[in-house]
Rosetta silent file (secondary structure, phi, psi, omega in degrees, C-alpha in Angstrom):
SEQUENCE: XXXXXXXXXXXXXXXXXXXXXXXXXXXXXXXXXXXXXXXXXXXXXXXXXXXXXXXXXXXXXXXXXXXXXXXXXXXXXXXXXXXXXXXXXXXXXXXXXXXXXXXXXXXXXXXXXXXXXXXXXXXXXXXXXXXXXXXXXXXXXXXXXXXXXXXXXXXXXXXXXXXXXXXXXXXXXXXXXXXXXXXXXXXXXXXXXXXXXXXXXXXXXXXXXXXXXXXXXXXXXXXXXXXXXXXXXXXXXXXXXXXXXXXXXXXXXXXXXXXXXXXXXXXXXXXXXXXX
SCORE:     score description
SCORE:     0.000 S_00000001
   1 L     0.000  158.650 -138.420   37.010  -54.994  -32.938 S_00000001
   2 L  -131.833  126.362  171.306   39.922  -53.448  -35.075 S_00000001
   3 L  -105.892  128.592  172.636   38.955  -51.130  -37.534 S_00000001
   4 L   -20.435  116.356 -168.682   40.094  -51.646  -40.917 S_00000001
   5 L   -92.350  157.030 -170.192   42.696  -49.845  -41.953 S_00000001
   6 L   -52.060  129.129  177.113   41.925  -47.124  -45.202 S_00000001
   7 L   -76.755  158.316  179.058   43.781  -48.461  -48.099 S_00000001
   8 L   -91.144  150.357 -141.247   46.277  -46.259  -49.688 S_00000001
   9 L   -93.168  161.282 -175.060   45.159  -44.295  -52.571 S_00000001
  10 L   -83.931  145.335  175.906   47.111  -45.543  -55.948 S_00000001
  11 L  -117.630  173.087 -164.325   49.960  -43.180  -56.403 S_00000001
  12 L   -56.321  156.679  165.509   51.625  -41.936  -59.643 S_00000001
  13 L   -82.299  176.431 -172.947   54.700  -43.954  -60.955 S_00000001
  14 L  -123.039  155.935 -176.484   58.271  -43.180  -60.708 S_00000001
  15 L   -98.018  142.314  174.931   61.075  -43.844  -63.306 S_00000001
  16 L   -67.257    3.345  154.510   63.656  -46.263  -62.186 S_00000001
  17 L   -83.884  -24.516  178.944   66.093  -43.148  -62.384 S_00000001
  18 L   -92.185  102.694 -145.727   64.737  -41.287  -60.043 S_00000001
  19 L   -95.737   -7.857 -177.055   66.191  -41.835  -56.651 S_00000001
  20 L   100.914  -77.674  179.508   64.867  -39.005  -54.181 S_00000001
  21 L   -43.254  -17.997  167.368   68.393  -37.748  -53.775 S_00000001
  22 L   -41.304  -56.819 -119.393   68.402  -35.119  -56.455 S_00000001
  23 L   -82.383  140.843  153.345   66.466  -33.145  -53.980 S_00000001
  24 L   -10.553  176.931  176.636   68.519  -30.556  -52.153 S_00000001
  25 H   -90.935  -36.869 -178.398   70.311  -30.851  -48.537 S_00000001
  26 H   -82.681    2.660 -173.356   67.303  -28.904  -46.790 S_00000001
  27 H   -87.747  -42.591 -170.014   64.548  -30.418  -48.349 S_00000001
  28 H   -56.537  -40.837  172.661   66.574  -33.855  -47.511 S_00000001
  29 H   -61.044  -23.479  163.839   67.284  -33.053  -43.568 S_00000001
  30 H   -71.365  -38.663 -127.750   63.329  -32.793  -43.430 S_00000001
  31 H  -102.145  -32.194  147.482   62.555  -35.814  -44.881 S_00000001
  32 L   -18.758   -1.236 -164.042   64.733  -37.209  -41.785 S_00000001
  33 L  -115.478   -7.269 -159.017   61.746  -36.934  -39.716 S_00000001
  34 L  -120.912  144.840  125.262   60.308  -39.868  -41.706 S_00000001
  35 L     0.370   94.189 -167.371   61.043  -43.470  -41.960 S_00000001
  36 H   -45.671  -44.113  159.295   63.528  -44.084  -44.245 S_00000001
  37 H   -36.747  -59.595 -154.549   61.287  -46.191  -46.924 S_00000001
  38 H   -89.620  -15.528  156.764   58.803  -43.351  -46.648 S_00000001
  39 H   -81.344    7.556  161.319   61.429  -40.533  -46.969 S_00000001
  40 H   -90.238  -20.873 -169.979   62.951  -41.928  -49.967 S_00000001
  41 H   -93.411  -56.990 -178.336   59.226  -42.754  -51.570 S_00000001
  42 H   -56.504  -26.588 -176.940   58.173  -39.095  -50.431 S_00000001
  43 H   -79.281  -63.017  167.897   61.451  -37.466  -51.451 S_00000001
  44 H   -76.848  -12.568  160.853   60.601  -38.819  -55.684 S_00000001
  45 H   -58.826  -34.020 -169.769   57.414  -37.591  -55.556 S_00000001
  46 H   -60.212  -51.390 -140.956   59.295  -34.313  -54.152 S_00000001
  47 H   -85.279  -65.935 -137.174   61.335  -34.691  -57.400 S_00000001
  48 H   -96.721  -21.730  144.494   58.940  -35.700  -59.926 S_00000001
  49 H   -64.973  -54.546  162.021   56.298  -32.497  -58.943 S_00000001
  50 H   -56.877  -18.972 -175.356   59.077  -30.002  -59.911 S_00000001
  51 L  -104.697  -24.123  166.968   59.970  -31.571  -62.790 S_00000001
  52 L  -103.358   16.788 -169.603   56.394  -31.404  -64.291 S_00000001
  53 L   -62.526  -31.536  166.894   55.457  -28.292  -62.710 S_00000001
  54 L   -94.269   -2.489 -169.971   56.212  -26.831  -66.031 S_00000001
  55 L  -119.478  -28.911 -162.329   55.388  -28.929  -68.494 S_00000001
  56 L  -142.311  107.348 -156.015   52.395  -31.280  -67.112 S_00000001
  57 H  -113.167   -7.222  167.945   50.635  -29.531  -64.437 S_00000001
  58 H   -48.612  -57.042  171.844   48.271  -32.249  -63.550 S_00000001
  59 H   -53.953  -70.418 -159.043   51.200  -35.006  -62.775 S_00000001
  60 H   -27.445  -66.576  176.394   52.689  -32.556  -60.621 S_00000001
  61 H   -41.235  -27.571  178.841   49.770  -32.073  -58.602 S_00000001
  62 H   -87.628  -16.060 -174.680   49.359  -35.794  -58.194 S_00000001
  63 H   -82.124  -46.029  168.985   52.879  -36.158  -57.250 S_00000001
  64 H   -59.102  -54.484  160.505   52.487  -33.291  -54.801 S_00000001
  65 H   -45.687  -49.548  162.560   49.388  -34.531  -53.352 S_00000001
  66 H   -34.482  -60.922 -154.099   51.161  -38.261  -52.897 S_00000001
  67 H   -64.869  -43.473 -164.824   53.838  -36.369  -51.049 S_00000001
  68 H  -101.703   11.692  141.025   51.382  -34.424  -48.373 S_00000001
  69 H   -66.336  -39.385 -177.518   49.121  -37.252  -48.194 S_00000001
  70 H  -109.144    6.322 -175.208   52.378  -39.398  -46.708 S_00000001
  71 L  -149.724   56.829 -153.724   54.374  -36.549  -45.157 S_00000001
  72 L   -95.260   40.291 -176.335   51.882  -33.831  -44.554 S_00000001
  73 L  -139.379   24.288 -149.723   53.969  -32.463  -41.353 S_00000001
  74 L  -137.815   86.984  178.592   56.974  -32.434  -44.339 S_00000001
  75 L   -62.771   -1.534 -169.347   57.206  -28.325  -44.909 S_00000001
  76 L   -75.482  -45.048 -141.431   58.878  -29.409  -48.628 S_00000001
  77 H   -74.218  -45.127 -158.825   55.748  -31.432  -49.582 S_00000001
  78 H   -57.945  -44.980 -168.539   53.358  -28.223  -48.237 S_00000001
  79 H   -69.946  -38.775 -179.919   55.208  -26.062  -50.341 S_00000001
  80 H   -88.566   -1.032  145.271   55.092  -28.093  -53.418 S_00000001
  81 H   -63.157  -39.602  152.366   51.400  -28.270  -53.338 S_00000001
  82 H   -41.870  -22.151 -173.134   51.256  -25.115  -52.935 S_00000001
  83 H   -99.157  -22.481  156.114   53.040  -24.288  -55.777 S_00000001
  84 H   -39.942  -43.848 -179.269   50.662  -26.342  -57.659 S_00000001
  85 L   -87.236    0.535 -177.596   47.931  -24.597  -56.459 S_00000001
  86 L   -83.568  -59.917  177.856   49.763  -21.288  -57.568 S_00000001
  87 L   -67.013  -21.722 -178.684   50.394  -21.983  -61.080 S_00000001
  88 L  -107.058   32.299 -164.336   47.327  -23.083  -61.371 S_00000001
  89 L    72.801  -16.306 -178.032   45.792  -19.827  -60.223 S_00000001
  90 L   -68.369  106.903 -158.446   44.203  -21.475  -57.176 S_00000001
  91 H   -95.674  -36.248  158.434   45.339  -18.495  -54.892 S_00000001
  92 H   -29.372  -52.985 -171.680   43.315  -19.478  -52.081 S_00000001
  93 H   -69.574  -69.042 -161.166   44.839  -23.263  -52.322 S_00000001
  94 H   -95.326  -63.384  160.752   48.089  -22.195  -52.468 S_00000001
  95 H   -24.962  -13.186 -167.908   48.049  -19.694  -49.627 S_00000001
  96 H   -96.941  -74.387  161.738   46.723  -22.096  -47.441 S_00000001
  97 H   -37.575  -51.422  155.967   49.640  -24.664  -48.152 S_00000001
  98 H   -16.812  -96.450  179.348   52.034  -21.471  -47.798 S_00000001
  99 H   -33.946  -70.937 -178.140   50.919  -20.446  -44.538 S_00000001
 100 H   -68.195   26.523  158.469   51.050  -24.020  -42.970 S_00000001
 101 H  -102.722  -48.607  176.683   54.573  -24.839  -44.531 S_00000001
 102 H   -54.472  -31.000  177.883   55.938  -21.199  -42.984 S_00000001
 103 L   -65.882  -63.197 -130.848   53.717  -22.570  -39.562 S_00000001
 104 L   -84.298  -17.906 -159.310   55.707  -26.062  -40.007 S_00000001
 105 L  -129.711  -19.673  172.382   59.605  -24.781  -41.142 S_00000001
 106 L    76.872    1.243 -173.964   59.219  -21.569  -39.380 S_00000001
 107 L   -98.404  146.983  142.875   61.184  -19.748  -42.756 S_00000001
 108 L   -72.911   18.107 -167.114   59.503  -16.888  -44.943 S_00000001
 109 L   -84.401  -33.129  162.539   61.167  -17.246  -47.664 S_00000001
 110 L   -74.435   33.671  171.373   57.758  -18.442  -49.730 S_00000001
 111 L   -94.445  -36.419  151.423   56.688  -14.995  -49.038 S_00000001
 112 H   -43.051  -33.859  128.220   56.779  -13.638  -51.924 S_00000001
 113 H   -56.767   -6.376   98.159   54.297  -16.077  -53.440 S_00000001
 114 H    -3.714  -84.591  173.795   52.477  -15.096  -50.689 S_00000001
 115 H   -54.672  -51.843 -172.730   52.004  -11.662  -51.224 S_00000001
 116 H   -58.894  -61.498 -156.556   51.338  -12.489  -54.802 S_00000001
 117 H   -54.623  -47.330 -179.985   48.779  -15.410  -53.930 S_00000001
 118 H   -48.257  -14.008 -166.818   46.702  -12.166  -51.831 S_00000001
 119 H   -85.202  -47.291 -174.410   47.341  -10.313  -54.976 S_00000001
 120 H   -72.571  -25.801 -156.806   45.870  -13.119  -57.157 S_00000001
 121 L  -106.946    2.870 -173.401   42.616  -13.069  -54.353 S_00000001
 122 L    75.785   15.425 -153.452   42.151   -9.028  -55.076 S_00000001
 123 L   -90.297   30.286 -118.923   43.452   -8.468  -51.714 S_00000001
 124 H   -79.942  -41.472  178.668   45.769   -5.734  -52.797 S_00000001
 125 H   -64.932  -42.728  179.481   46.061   -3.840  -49.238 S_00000001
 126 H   -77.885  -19.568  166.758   46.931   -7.325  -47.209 S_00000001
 127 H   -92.502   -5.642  160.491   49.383   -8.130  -49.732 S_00000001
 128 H   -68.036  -57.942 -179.654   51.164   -4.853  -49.274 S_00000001
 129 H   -31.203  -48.428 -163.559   50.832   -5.218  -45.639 S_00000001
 130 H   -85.036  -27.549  178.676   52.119   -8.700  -45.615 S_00000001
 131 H   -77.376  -28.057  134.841   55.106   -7.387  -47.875 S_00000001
 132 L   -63.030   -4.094 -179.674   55.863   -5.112  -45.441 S_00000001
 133 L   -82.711 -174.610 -155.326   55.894   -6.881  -42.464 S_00000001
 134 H   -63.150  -27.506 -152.133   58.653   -8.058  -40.288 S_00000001
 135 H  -105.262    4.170  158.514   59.161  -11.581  -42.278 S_00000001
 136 H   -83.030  -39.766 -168.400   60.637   -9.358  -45.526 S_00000001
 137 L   -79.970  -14.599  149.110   63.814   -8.838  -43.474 S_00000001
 138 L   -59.427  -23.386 -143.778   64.883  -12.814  -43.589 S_00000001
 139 L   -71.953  136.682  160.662   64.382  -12.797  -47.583 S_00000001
 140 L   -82.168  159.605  177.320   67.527  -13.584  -49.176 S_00000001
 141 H   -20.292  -38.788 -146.296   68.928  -11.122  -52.296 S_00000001
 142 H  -104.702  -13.519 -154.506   66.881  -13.567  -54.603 S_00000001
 143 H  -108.589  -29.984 -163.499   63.624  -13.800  -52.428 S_00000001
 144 H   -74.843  -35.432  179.368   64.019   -9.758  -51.857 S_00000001
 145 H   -62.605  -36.717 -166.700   64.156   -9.395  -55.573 S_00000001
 146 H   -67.705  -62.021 -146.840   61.159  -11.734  -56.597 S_00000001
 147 H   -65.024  -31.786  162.404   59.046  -10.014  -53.738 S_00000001
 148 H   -85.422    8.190  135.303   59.761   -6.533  -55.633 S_00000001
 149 H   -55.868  -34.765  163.095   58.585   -7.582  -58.507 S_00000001
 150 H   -80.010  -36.382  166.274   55.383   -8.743  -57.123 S_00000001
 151 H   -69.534  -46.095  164.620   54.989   -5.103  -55.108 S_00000001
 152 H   -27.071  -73.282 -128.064   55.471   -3.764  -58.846 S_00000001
 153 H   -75.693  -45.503 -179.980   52.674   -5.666  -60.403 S_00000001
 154 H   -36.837  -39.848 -154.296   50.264   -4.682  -57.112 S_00000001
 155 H   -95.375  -42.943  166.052   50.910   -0.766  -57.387 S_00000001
 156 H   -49.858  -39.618 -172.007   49.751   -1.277  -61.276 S_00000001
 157 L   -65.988  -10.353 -153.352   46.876   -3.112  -60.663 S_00000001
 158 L  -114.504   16.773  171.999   46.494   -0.679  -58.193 S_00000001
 159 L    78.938   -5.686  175.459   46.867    2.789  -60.668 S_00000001
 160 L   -80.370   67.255 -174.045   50.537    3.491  -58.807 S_00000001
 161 H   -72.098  -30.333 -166.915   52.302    3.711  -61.750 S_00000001
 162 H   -76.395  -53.271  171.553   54.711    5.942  -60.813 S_00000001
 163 H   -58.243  -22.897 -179.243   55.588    3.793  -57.150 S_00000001
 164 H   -60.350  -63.245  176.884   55.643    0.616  -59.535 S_00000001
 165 H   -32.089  -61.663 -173.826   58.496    2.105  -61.197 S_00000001
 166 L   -73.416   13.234 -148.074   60.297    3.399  -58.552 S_00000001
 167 L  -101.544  -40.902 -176.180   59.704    0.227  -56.585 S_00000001
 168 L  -109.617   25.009  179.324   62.208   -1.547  -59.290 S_00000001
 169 L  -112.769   53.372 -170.518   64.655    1.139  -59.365 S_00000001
 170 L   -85.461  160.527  145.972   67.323   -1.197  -57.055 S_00000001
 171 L    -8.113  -46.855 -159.915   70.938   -1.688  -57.361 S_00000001
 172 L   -96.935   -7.418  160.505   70.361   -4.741  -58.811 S_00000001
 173 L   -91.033   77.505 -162.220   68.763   -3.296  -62.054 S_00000001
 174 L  -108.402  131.780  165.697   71.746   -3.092  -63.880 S_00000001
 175 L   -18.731  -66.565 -153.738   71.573   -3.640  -68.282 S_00000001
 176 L   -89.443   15.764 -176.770   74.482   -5.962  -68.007 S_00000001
 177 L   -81.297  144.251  108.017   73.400   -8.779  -64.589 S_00000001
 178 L   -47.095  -23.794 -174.525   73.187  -12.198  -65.776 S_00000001
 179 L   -36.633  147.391  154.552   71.537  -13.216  -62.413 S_00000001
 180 L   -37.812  -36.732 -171.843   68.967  -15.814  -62.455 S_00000001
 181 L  -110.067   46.484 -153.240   66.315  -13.207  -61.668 S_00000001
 182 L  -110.320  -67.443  163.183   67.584  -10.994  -64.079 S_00000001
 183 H   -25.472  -82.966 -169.126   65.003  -11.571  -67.111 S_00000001
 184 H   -37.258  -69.162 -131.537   62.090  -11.163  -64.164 S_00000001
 185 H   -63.202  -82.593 -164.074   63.673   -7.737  -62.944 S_00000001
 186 H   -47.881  -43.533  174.024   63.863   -6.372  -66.717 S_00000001
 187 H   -51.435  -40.439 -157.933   60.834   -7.615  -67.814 S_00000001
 188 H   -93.733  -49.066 -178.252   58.561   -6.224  -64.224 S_00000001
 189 H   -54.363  -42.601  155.380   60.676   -3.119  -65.027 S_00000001
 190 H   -17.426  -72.243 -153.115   59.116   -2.761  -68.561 S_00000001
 191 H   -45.949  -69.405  175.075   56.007   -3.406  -67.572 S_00000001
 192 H     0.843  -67.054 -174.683   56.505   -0.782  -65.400 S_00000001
 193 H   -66.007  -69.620  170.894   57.402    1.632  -67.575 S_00000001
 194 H   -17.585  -75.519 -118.698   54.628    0.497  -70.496 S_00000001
 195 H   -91.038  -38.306  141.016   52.122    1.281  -67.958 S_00000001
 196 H   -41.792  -41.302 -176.509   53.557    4.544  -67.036 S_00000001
 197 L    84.049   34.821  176.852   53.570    5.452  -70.454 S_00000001
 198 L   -94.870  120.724 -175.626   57.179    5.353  -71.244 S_00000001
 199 H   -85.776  -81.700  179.835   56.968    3.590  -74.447 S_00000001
 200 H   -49.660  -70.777  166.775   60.789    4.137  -75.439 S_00000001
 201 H     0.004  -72.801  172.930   61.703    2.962  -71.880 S_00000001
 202 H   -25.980  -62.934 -147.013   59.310    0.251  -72.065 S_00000001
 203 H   -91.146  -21.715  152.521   60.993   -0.761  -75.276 S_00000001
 204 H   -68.303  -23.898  160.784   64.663   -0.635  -74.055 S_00000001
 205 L   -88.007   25.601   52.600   63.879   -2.610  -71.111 S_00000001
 206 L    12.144  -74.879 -160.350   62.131   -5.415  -72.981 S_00000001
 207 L   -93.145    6.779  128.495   64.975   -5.890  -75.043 S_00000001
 208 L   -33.882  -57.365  162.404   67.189   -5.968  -72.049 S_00000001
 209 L   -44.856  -72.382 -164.702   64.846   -8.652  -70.774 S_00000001
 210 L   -67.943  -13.738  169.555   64.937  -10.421  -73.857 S_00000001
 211 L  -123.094   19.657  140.465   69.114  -10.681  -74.056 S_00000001
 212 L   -86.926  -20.815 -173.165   69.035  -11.569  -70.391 S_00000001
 213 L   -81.008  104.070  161.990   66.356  -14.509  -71.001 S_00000001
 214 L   -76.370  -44.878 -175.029   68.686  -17.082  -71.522 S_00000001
 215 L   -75.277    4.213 -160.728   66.154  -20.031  -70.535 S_00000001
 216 L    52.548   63.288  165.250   63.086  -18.498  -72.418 S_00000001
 217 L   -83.394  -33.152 -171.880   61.499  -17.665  -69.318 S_00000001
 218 L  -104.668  158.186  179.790   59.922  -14.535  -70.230 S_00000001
 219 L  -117.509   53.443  167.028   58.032  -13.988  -73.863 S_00000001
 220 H   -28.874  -88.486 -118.857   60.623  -10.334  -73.976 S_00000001
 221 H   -75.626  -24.277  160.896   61.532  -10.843  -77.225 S_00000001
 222 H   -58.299  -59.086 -164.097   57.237  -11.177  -78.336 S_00000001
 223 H   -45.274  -52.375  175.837   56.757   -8.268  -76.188 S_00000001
 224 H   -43.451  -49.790 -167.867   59.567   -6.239  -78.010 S_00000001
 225 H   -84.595    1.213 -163.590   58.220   -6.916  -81.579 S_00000001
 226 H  -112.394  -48.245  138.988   54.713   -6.245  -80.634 S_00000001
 227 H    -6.341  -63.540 -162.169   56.069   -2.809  -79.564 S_00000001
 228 L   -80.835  -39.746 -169.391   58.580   -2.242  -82.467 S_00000001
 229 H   -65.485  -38.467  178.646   54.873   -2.754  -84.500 S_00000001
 230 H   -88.604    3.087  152.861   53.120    0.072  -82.856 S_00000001
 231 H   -78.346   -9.831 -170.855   55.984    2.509  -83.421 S_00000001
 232 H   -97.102  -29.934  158.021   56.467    1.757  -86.451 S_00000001
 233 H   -43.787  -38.254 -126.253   52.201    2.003  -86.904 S_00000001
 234 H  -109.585  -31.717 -160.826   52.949    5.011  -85.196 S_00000001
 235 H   -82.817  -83.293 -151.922   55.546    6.469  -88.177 S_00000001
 236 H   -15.029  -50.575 -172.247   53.399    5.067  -91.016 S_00000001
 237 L   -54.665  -20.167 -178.412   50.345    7.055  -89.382 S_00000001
 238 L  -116.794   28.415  144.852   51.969   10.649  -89.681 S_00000001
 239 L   -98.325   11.424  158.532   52.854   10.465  -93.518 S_00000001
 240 L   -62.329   -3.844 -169.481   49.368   11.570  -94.519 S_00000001
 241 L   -82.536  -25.013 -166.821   51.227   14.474  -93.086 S_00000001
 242 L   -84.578  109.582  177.205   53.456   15.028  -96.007 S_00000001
 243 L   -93.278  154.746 -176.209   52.815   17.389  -98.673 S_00000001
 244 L  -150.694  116.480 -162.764   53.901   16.902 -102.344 S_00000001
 245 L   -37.650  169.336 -170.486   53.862   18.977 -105.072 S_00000001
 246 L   -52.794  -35.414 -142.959   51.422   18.465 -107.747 S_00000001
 247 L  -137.357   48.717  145.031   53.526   16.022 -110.115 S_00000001
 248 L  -137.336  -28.470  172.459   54.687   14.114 -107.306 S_00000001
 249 L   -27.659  125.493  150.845   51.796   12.718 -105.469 S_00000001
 250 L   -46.290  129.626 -172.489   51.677    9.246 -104.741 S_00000001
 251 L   -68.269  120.245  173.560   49.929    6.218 -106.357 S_00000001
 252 L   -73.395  -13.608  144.425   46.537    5.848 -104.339 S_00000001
 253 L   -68.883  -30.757  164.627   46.920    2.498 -104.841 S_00000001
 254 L   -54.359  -40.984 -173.225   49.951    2.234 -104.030 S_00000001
 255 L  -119.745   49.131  149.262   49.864    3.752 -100.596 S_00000001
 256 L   -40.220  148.757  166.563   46.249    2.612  -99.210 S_00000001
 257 L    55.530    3.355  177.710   45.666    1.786  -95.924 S_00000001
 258 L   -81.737   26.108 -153.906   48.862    2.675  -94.266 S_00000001
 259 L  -147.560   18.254 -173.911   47.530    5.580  -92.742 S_00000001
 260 L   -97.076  165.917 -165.148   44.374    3.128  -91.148 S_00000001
 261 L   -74.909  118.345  164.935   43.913    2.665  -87.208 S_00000001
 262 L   -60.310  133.795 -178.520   45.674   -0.620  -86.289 S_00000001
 263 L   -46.808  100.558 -174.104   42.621   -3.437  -85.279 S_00000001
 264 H   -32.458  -45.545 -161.158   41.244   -2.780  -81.291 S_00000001
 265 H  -103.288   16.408  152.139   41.027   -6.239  -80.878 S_00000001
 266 H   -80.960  -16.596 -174.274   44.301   -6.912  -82.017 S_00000001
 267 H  -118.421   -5.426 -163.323   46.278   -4.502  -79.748 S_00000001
 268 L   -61.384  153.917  165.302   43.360   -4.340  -77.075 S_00000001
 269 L   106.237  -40.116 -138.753   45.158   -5.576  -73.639 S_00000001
 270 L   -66.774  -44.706  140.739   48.387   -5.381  -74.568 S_00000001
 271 L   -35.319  -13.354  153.940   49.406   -3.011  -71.319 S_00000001
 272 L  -110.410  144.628 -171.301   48.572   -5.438  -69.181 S_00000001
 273 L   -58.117  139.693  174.285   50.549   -7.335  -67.255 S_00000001
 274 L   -78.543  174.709 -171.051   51.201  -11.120  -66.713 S_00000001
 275 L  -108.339  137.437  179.204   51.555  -11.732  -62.956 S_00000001
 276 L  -103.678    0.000    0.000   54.958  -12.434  -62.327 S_00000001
């Protein structure tokens, strides 16, 4: 007797524009492994997870799921659950999809996201480890950059302030790159700095960030102004400082409250970092 086969779960729709082919050459040369129907049906789901990964993080996931439900030996589709499972904090989830797309494609290049998901799991020592290991020296320029950005954010969480810094003191952190990963650099360098307790530092690299952020990737330009407030908090606070002859003294109504403690739970936090 023949057992029945499992029906296929309903999957999300696709817009009659979206053909599959957008997708890259190396994502496409996997999908070569497939059926042609199912690497063209697996290939717009491919498309159509990245495209809500930022805006709709649900669709993605179902789109992602779709993919490694019909191509789950497909190291693209592994990855882009994974990245699902990233964004959406599941660091467990998305290491696990990592690891078996890096089993499946045999590239490291998701290492950095990697490191990070152990980072995200409190795992602080195994994600140094793993950033050291042998599988940093494939990273391309752009993968090498990302991954020192994530060895920043570790050595804060981890009280290194001083190795965060110097961690992000490459070549490639020059005022005037354009680079795609340019924003991230200035921005992890900030932080850096912030955390350290270079304030001015802090506050020149911020607004580096923020005229490198072409795409609004980063929220620099918040960061900057939130900054600019407690220096300026900072001035206001030392003209109780000021002496003034008798028949000059200042209207006490007039100058009230500048000289009060900016709200805790308006500034509390503000030193710590997003995970980049």
């Amino acid at each position: 007797m023949l057992t029945p086969k499992t029906p296929r779960l309903p999957e999300p729709a696709i817009p009659d524009d979206v053909t599959g082919f957008e997708l890259d050459r190396s994502v496409k040369n996997q999908l070569r492994t497939l059926s042609k129907e199912n690497a063209v049906g697996v290939g717009q789901h491919l498309v159509m997870a990245a495209a809500f990964l930022d805006t709709d993080i649900e669709a993605a996931q179902a789109h992602a799921e779709t993919a490694v439900r019909r191509a789950g030996r497909v190291p693209a589709a592994r990855e882009a659950l994974g990245l699902v499972h990233y964004r959406k904090g599941e660091w467990a989830k998305a290491l696990s999809e990592f690891r078996t797309a890096r089993r499946l494609s045999g590239s490291s290049h998701m290492l950095p996201f990697m490191v990070d998901a152990e980072r995200g799991l409190g795992r602080h020592e195994r994600a140094l480890d793993l950033a050291a290991s042998p599988e940093a020296a494939s990273l391309t320029l752009d993968e090498r950059i990302e991954l020192a950005i994530v060895v920043s954010g570790i050595r804060r969480d981890l009280g290194q302030f001083d190795a965060a810094v110097v961690g992000l003191q490459i070549p490639q952190l020059n005022a005037g790159s354009r680079q795609p990963w340019a924003a991230r650099l200035f921005y992890a360098y900030a932080e850096a700095l912030l955390a350290k307790g270079d304030e001015d530092g802090a506050v020149t690299w911020f607004g580096h960030a923020a005229s490198a952020d072409l795409d609004g990737e980063t929220d620099a330009e918040e960061r900057l102004s939130e900054l600019d407030g407690l220096v300026l908090t900072d001035l206001l606070e030392g003209e109780d400082d000021v002496e003034f002859e008798d028949d000059e003294d200042p209207d006490e109504e007039e100058y009230q409250g500048e000289d009060e403690e900016p709200d805790e739970e308006e500034y509390q936090g503000e030193g710590m970092p997003d995970r980049p």
